[in-house]
N, C-alpha and C positions, 0 to 999 in steps of 0.2 A: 585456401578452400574454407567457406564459412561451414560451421560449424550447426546443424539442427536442434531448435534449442526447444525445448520443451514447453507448453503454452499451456494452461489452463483456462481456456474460455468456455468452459464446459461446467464450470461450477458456481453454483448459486448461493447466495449471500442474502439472508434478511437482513433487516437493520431493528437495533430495538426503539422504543420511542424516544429512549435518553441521544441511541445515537443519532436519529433524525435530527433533532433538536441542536446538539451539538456540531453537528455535519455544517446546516444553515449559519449558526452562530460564529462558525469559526471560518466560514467560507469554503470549506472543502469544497473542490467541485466534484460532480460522481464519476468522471472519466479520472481521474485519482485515486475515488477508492475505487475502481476499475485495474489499474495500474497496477494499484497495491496486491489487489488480489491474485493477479495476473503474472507480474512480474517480480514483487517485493521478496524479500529475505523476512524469513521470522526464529522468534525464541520463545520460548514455553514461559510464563511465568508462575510466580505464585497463586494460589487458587484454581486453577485448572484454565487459567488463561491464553490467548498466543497472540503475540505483537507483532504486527508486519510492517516492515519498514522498505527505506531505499536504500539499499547498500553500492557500495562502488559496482559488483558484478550487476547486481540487478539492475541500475541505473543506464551500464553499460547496453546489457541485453536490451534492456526498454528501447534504448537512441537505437541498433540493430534492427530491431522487428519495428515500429512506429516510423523510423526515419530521422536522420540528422537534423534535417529545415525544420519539422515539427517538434522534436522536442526539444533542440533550441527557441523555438517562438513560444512552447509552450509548457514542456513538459520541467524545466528546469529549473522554473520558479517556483516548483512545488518538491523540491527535494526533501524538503524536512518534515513530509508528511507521516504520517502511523493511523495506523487502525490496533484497535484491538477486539478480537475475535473468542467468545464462552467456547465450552465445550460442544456446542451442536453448530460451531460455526455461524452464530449468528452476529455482527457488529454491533456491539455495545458499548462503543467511543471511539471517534476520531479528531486527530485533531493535530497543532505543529510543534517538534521536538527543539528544544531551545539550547540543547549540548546532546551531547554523546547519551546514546542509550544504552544503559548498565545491565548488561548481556550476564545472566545468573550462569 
């Protein structure tokens, strides 16, 4: 029996101009920070931050809801994505994590 998993496509995300900039720069595409938002694991950081990542469950869920054929074509090459999100939720940096992220 699959399991109903919880979706948040109900919620809005600005981006700041750093993250724009950076978004382009580093290639993110927006059906990623889509993803991230949607489906990502996050941690609080220092300064009133939160980082959203792709965790084993999240990544899991993502392949569930999206589909196996697609996010093996597509969603998989972007595992080592992150966003990081201020306190009004708005994206002010994304970009790709190159080891483990140090979960305070």
């Amino acid at each position: 029996m699959k399991q109903q998993l919880q979706h948040n496509e109900y919620l809005y995300f600005e981006f700041s101009k750093h993250a724009r900039k950076r978004q382009q720069k580093r290639s993110v595409p927006p059906e990623i920070i889509e993803a991230l938002m949607d489906f990502g694991a996050s941690f609080r950081q220092c300064g009133n931050t939160e980082v959203l990542y792709f965790s084993k469950k999240s990544l899991r869920d993502l392949k569930l809801i999206r589909g196996r054929r697609i996010y093996r074509e597509f969603y998989s090459r972007y595992k080592n994505a992150y966003a990081v999100l201020d306190s009004k939720l708005q994206i002010i940096t994304c970009g790709w994590r190159n080891g483990k992220l140090k979960l305070h």
